[in-house]
N, C-alpha and C positions, 0 to 999 in steps of 0.2 A: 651199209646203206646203199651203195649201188646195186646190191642183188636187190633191192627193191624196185627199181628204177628198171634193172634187167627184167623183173618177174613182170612188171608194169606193160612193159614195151618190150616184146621181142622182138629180135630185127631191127631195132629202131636206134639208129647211132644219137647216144645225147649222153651228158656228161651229170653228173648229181652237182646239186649247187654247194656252194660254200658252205664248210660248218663251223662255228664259230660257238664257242661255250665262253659268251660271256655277257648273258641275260642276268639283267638283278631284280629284284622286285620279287611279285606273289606270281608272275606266270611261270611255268614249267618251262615252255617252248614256244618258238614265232617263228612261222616261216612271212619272209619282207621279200621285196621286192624294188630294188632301187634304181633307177636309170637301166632299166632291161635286166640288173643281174639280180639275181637268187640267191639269197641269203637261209639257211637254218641256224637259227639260235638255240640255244639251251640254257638253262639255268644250272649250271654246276653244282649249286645249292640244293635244288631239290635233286638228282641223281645222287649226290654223295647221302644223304639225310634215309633214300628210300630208292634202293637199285629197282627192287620189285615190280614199283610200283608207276615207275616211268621208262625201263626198258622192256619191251619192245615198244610199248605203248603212247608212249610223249612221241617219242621218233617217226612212229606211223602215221601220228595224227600229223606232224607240220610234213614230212613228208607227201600226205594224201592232199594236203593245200597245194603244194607245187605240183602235183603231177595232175589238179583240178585245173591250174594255171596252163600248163602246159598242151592241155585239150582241150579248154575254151577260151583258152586268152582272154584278157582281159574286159570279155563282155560280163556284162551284169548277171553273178554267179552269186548266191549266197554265201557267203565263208563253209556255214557248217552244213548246207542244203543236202540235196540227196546223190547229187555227185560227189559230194568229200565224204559222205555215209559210204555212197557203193565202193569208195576205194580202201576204206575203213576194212569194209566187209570182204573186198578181196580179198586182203593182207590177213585177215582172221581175228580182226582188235575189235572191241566195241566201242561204237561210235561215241565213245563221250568226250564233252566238252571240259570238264573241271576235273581236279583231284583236289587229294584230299590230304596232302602233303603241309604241312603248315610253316610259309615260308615267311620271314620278315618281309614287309612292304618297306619301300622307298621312308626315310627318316627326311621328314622336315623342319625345318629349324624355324624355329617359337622365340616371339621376343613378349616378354613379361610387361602386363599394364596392370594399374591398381584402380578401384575405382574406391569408395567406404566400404563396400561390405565384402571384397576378395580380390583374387590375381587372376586374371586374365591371360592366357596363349594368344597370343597371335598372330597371325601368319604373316608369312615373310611380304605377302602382296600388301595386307593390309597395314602393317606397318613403315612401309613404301609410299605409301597413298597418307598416313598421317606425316610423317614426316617431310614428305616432296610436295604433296600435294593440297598440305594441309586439311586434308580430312579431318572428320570429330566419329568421335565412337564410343554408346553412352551406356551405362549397364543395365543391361532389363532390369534388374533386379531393385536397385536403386535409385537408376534414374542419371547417377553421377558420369560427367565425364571421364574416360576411359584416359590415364597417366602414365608414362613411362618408369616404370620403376626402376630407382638408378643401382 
């Protein structure tokens, strides 16, 4: 990862940020930014699942975001605009934004309501808001109020 960074910037003393493979969810890769320091994330999940199909490729792209950071600073830059393309296009990757990788999304936890005519999911907010806050939640279908199923 630093011959990128070398290929990037000759001459130019600077260090590659942090890498950290411990992204979860549907994205591949995140390059962040936190109180001035540079973070690349990975998803271990999609690499082990699909080598092919995110190296060199995942790495380039959150890479090409910091090295777009690092030449315009923090002025108003689009993520994927034509400065994270030309850096894309340096390195020899095609500029895309998604793959195709199919990774489990974040699991939310559903609490069970009945109304007459079924069960109900519901999420953990709106569940919170019936029971704190005493909300009502009625079912299209039926009309009936929405019940904790014990």
């Amino acid at each position: 990862m630093c011959d990128l960074y070398i290929k990037a910037r000759p001459g130019q003393p600077g260090s590659a940020p942090e890498v950290l493979f411990n992204l979860t969810g549907k994205a591949a890769g995140q390059w962040r930014l936190r109180n001035g320091h540079e973070q690349l994330r990975f998803n271990p999940q999609a690499f082990c699942q699909d080598w092919d199909a995110h190296f060199p490729d995942t790495v380039v792209h959150e890479v090409a975001h910091s090295l777009v950071y690092r030449t315009f600073g923090a002025r108003r830059v689009r993520p994927h605009g034509p400065e994270w393309r030309a850096w894309m296009e340096t390195f020899g990757c095609q500029p895309r934004i998604t793959h195709n990788t199919p990774l489990q999304g974040r699991r939310l936890k559903t609490y069970a309501y009945r109304c007459a005519c079924q069960t109900h999911a519901l999420s953990a907010r709106r569940h919170y808001l019936i029971q704190r806050r005493r909300y009502r939640y009625e079912c299209r279908e039926c009309g009936q109020r929405l019940r904790r199923e014990k």
